[in-house]
C-alpha positions in Angstrom: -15.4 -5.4 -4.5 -15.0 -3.6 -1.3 -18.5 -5.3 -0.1 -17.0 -8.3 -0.8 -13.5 -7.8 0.8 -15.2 -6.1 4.1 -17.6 -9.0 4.6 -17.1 -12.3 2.6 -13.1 -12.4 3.2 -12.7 -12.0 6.8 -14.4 -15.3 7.0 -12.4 -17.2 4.0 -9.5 -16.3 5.7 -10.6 -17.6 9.2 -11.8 -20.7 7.4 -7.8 -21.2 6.1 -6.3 -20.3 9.3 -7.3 -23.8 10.2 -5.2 -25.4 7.8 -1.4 -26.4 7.6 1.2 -24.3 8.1 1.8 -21.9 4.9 -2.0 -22.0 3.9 -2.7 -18.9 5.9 -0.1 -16.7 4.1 -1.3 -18.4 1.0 -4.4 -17.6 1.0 -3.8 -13.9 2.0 -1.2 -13.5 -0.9 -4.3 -14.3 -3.2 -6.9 -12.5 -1.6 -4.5 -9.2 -2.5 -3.3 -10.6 -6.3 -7.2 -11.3 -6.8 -8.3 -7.9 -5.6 -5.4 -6.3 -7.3 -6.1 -8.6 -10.6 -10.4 -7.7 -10.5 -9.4 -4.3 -9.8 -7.3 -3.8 -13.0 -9.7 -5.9 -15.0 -12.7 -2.9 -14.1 -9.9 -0.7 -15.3 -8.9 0.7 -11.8 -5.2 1.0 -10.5 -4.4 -2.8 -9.0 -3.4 -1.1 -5.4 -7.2 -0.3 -5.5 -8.1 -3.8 -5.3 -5.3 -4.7 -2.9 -6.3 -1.9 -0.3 -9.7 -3.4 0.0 -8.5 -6.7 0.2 -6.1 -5.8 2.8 -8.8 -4.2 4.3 -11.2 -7.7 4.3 -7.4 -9.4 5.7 -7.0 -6.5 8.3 -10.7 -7.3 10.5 -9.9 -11.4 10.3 -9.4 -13.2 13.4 -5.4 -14.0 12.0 -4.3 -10.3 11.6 -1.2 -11.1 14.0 0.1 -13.6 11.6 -0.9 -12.2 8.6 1.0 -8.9 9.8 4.5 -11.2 10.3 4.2 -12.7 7.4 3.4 -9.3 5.4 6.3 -8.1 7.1 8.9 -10.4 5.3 7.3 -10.4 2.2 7.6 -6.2 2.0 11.2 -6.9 2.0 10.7 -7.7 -1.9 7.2 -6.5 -2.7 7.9 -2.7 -1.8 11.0 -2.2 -3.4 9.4 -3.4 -6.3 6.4 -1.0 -6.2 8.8 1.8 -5.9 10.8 1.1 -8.9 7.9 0.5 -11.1 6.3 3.6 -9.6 9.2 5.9 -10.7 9.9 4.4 -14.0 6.2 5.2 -15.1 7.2 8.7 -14.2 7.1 10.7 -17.1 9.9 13.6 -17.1 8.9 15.7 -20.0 5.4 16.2 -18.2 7.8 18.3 -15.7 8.3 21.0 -18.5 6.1 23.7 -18.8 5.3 27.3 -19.9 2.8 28.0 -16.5 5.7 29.6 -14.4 2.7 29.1 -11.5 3.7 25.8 -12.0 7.2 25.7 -11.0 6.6 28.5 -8.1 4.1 25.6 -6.9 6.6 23.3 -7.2 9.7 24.9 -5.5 7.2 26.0 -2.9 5.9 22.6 -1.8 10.1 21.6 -1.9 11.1 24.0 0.7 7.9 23.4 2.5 8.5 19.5 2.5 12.5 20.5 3.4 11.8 22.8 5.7 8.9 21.3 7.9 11.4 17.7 8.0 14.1 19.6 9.4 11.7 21.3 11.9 10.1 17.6 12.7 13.5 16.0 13.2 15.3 19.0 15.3 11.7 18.7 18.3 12.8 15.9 20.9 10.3 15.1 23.3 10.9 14.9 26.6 12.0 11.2 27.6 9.9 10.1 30.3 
């Protein structure tokens, strides 16, 4: 699959950047449902299959408007992955007898808190 994506799909998606206006975004749309679709059917997660068929998209010739038209298209598509993301979250896999385990976990929280609030309070110098 990623053979495929990396050498094969660059040049499909040169080959429809030649047509009318649409065909372009089309044809990318389907690369990445394709990819995501034979992904899932080799029983791997479907953002496997998209990465490498964004990866295929990314070296074509019509990145620039392929990256335009991703951009509007995120506006639904990434909400979406969120919100199916978290409701396959599984809460009762949070509780636990390994008290390592919620040391870890409150550890990595103040970590994550902590090195934000560092990150946000550096300015650089404007130049």
């Amino acid at each position: 699959m990623t053979v495929f994506s990396a050498t094969v799909l660059p040049k499909i998606i040169n080959f429809f950047s030649k047509g009318t206006e649409g065909t372009l975004d089309a044809a990318a749309t389907a690369a990445c449902f394709g990819g995501a679709a034979l992904a899932a059917s080799l029983g791997l997660s479907p953002i496997v299959g998209s990465f490498a068929a964004g990866m295929g998209i990314a070296s074509s010739n019509m990145i620039e408007k392929i990256r335009d038209y991703t951009d509007k298209i995120s506006i639904i598509f990434s909400p979406v992955f969120f919100a199916l993301a978290g409701a396959q979250f599984n809460i009762r896999s949070f509780f636990t007898s390994d008290l390592f385990f919620y040391a870890f976990f409150v550890a990595l929280v103040l970590v994550a808190v902590l090195s934000n609030m560092v990150g946000c309070g550096i300015r650089l110098p404007s130049s």
